[in-house]
N, C-alpha and C positions, 0 to 999 in steps of 0.2 A: 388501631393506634394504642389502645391500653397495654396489648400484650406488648408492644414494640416501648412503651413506656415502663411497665412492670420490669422487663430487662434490664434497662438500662440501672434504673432503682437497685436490681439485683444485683448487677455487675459493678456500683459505684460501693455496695457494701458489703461485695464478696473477699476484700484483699485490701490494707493496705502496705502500700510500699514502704520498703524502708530506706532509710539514709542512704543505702549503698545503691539503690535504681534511679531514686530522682536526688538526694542530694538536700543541701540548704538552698532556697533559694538565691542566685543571685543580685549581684546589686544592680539597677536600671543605667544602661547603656552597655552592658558588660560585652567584653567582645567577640567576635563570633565563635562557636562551635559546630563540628562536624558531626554529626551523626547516620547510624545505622542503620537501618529499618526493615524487615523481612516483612513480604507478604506472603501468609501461607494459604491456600485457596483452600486446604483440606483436603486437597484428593490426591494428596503426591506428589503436586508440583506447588512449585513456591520459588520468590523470586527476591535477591539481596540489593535493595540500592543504597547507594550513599548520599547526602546532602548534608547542604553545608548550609547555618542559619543564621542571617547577620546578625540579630537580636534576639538571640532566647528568651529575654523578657516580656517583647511585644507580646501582643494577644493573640491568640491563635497562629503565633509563629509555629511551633510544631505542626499543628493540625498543617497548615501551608506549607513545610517540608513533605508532609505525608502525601499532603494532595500533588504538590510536583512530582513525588518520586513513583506514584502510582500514574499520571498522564504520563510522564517518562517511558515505563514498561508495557503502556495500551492497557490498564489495567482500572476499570469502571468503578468507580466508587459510591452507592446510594446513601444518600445523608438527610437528615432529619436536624432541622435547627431548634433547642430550646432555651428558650428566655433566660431560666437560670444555670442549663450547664454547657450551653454552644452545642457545638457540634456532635452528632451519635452518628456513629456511621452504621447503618441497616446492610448492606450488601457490598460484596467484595467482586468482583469478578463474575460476576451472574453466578455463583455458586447460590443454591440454597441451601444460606446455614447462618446462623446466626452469628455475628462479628463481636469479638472481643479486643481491645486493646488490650496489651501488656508492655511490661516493661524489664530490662535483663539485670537480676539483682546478683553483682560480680561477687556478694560475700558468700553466698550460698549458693551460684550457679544451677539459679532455677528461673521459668520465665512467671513476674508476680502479675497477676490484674490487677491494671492500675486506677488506682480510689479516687483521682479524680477525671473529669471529660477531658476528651484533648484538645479542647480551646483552650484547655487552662492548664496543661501541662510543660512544665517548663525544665526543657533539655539540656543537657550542658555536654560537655568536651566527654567527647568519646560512646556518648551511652547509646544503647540497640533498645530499639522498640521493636515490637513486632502487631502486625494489624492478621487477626486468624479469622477466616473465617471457617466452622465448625468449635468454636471455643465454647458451645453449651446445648448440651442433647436438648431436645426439643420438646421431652414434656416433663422432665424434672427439674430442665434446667442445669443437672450439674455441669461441673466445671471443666475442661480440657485444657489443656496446654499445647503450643506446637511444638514437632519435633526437631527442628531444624535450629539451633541454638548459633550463638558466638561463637562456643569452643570448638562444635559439632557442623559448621557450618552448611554442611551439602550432603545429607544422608541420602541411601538409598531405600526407600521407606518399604518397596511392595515388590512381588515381580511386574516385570515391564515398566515397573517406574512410578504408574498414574493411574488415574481409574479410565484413565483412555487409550491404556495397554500401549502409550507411545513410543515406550523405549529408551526415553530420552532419558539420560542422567542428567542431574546439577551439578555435576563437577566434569571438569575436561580430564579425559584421561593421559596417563605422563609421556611425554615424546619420547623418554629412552627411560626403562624402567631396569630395577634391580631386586633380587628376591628381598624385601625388607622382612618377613617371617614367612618362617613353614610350620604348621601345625597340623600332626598327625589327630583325627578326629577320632580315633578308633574303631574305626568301620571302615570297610571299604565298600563302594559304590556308592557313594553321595552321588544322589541322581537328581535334588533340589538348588535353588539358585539363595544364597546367600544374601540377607537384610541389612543393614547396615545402618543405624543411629546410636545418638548417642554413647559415643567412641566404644561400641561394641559392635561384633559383627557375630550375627544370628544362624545356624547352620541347624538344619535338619538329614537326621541319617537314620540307617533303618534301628538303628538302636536306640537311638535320643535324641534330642536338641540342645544345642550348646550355644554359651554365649561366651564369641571371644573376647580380651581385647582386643581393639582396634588398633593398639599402637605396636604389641608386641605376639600378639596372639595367645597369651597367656588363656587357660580357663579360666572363665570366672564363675559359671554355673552348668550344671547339664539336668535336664531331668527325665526320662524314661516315660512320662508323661504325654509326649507329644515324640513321634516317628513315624517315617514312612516316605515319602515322594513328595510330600505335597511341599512349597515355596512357604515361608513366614511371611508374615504382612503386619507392621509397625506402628500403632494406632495408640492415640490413649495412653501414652508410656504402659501399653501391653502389647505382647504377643499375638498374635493370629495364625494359629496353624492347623489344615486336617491330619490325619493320622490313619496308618495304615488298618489299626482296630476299627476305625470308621464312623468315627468321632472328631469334633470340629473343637479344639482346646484355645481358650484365652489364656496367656500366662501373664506375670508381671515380669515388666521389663528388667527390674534392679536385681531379681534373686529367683527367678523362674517359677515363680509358683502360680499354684494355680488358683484362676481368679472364677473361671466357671467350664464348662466342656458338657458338649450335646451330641447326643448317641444321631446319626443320622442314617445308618446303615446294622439292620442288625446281626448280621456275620460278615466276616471277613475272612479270603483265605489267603490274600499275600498282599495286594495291592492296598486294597480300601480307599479311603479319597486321594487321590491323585493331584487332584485339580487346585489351586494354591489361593485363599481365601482374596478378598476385595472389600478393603472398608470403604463403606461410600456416609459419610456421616454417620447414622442411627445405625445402618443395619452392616451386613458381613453377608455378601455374595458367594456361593460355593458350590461346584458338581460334585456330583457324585455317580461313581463307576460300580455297575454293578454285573460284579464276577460270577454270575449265575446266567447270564444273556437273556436276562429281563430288563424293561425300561431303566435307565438313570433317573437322575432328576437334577434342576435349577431350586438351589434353597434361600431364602433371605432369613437370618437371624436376627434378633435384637442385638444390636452392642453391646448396652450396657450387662444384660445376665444373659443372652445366648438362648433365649427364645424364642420358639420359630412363627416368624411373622408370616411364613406361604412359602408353600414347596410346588413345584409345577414339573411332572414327570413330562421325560423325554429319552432319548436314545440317550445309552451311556454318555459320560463326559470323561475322556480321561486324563490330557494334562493340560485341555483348554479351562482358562482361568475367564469368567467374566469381564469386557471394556463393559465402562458405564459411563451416558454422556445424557445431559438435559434427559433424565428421568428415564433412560431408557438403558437395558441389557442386551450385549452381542455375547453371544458363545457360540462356540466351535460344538458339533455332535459330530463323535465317534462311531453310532451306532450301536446296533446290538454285538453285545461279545458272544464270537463263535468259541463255544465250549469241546469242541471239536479239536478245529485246529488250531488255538490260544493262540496266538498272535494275527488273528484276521478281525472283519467286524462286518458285522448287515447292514443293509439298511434299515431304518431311515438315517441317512449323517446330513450335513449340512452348517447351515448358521443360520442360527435361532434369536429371535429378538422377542424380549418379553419388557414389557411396565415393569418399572422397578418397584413401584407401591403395591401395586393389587399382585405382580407377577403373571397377570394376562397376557397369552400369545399377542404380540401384534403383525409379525410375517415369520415364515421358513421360506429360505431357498436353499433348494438340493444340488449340492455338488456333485461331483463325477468318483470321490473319495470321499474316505474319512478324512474328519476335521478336529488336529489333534494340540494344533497350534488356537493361541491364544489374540483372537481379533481383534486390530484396532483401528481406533478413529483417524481420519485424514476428511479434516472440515467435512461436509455434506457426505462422504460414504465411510464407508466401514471396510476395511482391508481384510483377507482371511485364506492364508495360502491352505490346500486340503494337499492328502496323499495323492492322489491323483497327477500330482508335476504344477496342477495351475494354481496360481494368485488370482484370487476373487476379489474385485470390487465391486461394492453394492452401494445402493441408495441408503440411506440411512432410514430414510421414513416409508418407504415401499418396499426394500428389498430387492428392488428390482435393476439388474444388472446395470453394471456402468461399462465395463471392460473385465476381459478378464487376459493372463497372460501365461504360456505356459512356459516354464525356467525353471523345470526341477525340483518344485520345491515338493517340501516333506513336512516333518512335524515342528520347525524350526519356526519361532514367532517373530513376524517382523517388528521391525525402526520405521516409526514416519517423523523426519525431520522437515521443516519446511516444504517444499513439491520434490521428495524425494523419497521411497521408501525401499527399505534394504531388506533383502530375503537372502535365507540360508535353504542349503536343497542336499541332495542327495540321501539315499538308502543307505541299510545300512550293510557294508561288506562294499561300496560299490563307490564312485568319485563321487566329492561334492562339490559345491558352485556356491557363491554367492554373488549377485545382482542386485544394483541399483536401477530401481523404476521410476519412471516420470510417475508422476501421481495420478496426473491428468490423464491419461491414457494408455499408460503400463507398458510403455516404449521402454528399450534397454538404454540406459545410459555407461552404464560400463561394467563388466565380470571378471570374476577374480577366483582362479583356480587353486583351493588348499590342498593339505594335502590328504584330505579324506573327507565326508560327510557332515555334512552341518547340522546335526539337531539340537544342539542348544539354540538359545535363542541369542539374537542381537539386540547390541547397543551402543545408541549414539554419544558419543562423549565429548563435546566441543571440539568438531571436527572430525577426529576419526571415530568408527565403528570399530566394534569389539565383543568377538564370540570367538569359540572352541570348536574343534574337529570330534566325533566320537568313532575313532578308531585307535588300535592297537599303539600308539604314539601318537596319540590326543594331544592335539597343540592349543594353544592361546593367540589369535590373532589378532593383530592390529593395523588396520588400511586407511590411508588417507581419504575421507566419506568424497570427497569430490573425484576424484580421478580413480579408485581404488587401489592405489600405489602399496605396497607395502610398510608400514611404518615401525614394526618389529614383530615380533612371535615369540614363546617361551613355551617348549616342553618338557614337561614336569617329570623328576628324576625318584622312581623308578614310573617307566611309561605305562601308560595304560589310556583307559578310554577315558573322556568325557561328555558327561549329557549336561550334565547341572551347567548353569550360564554363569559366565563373567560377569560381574556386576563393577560398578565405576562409583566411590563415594570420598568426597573429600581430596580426589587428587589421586586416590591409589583404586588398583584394581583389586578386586577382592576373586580369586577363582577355585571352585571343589575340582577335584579329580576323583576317578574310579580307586585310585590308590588307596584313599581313604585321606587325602589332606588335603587344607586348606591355605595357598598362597596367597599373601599379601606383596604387591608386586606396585613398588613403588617409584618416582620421581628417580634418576640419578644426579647427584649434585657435582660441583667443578672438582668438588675432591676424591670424588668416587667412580670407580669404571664397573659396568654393567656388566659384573658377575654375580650369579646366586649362590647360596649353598648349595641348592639342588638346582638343575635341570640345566636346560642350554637355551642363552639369549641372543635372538639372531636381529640385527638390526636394517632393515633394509636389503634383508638377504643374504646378508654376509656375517656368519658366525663369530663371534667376537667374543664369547667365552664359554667353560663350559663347568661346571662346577664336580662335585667326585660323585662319581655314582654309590649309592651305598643299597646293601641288600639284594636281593634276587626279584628280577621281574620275575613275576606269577599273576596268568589271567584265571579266573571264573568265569568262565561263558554263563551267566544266568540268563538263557531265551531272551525273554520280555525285558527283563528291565533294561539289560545292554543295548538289545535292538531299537527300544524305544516303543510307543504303542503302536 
């Protein structure tokens, strides 16, 4: 109870608000206002409600918005009453993290901790609070803010979304889209999946990392710093990314720099980490691929400096990313790299579940392939398609088979939305598939033939699914997630492959191509028809524009990277 009090102490004299978050008080009856409220759970996902409050002035009126709009979403709230400041709320969501109120201060478009309790916070017309939980490392205490803002409403923080590799985006993606920017990144084969907050969108290539705009694609930063394969992950208003030199780099969000970077690999001859980081509060999850056909390893870092809390070797990891769910780690093992024939792997591969504290095995189970895709949670088991063609469900706390399904699949990570999970399959050179699975039992519910190989990965975007082809005219798809109907497609001018995944923030789709650029592929409005500057937008199958081709297609066959692991 004292450290749960000491907080509180902490967080009432860490910030105060100024005029522009809570305002002058009101006068008593004044009439009703609406307000915003974000819950951010800290691991990715986070949820916007709105409520409307007769009395701003009453007592504990906010706190009782807060508590409706959190029973509204199934969303638990642990609370603690004191005498002098009402209400603390201790736990959000059965997350372990410490909870912060804030409040969104519109002069300076920042989120402020707010200096008083929220019995006694008094709301007015229009203003957004947000309830975090992870808003203070846990043995210093400092301060966090969440990502997910007013302006910025529905980032996409991590690959696969959540630290439960769900898939799911916070935004729906657009029914009929149009090229809103094209941004040549300088490189070609962006083989990473693009981040997206705070009206920036995050790319990693083998030469650099960049930060776009989000609204025009302009650069706003790049640094040399951080390259290679590995996905960014958006924490902390910083960076999280590995890097081909084989090194895990924290940057800062606003101007890329660098904030710390830990040597985890000490040579590298092309790949290096692969595997695309996982903030789970305090620490930063990461594999590592080791291009020599010696063991990998599962690493936990500190957060705040990037010190390594425990490393637990295992078969290589290559672009399986850590789910992380009540205290525990799923990853995909690759196996040992055959130095031989570079694009094969040994055994041992599988899915590996270790403590996220200590990093202690708690089960392996061995698949029939490599495990190259990034596993996620579906309530009580853990989903994890391997090379081998099958989708594995396992128990979560034994390991021990649930079902398993074979549909092709390959290195492609799935979407679990409600009892429904979406897998992408095929080789590469060869057709691909993707399927929708009962969850319960890995029965097909419906397939959907593109026009080439699915390894990138999917995502669920309020209602439809959303991934790429990686072959020679790499397309952008979009299916109705209930029936897999077609809902459009867009390939990107001059063609080429795609591995990097489509991501969904805010309303637009953000997608890399092999070409070396980055589409922003947005909403069309009543005054605008669904043509891009580059590529051809097919709406339900039927072509409907096509924008000018500019320059010469030219492919690289690079082996590995193209093929995938």
């Amino acid at each position: 109870m004292r450290l749960r009090t000491g907080l509180f102490a902490l967080a009432v004299g860490f910030a105060v608000l100024v005029t522009a978050v809570l305002g002058a008080l009101p006068a008593a009856g004044s009439p009703a206002v609406t307000v915003v409220i974000l819950f951010d759970l800290g691991d990715g996902s986070y949820v916007w409600a709105t409520e409307t409050i007769a009395d701003p002035t009453a007592v504990n009126a906010t706190w009782l918005a807060v508590k409706s709009a959190a029973s509204a979403n199934g969303l638990a709230l642990v609370t603690t009453w004191y005498p002098d400041n009402g209400v603390f709320i201790n736990g959000l969501g059965g997350r372990p993290a410490y909870v912060g109120v804030f409040g969104w201060n519109t002069t300076s478009h920042l989120w402020q901790l707010a200096n008083v309790g929220i019995s006694k916070m008094v709301s007015h017309e229009g203003d957004a609070i947000a309830v975090y939980s992870g808003a203070f490392e846990s043995t210093s205490f400092a301060l966090r803010t969440p990502m997910p803002t007013p302006d910025h409403p529905q980032p996409a923080l991590e690959f696969r979304g959540d630290l439960s590799n769900s898939g799911v985006a916070g935004s729906a993606a657009p029914d009929r889209i149009r090229v809103s920017w094209d941004r040549d990144a300088g490189k070609r084969e962006i083989e990473s999946t693009p981040a997206v907050s705070s009206g920036k969108v995050f790319v990693t290539t083998m030469s650099w990392t960049l930060a776009l705009d989000a609204a025009n694609g302009h650069v706003l930063w790049n640094t040399s710093k951080a390259k290679g394969f590995s996905s960014p992950a958006v924490f902390n208003n910083s960076v999280y990314v590995g890097t081909s030199s084989g090194t895990v780099v924290r940057l800062n969000v606003t101007d890329g720099g660098l904030l710390w970077e830990t040597r985890l690999l000490a040579r590298t001859s092309f790949s290096g980490i692969t595997s695309s980081p996982k903030v789970a509060y305090d620490r930063v999850f990461v594999g590592t691929f080791n291009e020599t056909g010696g063991p990998g390893e599962v690493v936990a870092l500190w957060e705040g400096n990037g010190s390594v809390a425990w490393r637990h070797p295992t078969g290589s990891i290559h672009y399986s990313s850590p789910a992380y769910a009540d205290g525990a780690l799923y990853v995909g093992i690759m196996g040992l790299y055959n130095t031989t024939s570079q694009v094969s792997f040994n055994p041992p591969y599988g899915v590996l579940s270790l403590d996220g504290v200590t990093g202690k095995e708690r089960w392996f189970f061995p698949t029939g392939g490599s495990v190259a895709a990034s596993p996620a949670v579906s309530g009580p088991n853990v989903i994890a398609p391997a090379k081998d063609g099958t989708v594995y469900s396992l128990n979560r706390s034994t390991g021990a088979l649930a079902w398993k399904a074979s549909v092709d699949a390959g290195i492609s990570s799935p979407s679990v939305f409600a009892n429904t999970i979406f897998v992408g399959g095929g080789a590469f050179g060869g057709p691909g598939r993707v399927v929708a699975l009962n969850a319960s039992d890995g029965s097909v519910k419906w397939s959907f033939t593109p026009n080439g190989p699915v390894q990138s990965s999917i995502t669920y975007a309020g209602g439809r699914i959303v991934f790429a082809t990686n072959e020679d005219h790499g397309t952008v798809y979009a299916l109705d997630a209930a029936t897999g109907g077609l809902a459009w497609s867009f390939e990107p001018s001059p063609s080429d492959y795609i591995l990097g995944s489509p991501v969904v923030a805010d309303g637009v789709v953000y997608a890399p191509s092999d070409n070396g650029h980055v589409y922003a592929l947005g909403p069309v409005s009543s005054d605008q028809n669904p043509l891009g500057s580059v590529g051809v937008v097919l709406i339900g199958g039927a072509i409907v524009g096509a924008g000018v081709l500019v320059g010469v297609v030219w492919i690289v066959v690079r082996r590995r990277s193209r093929r995938g692991p």
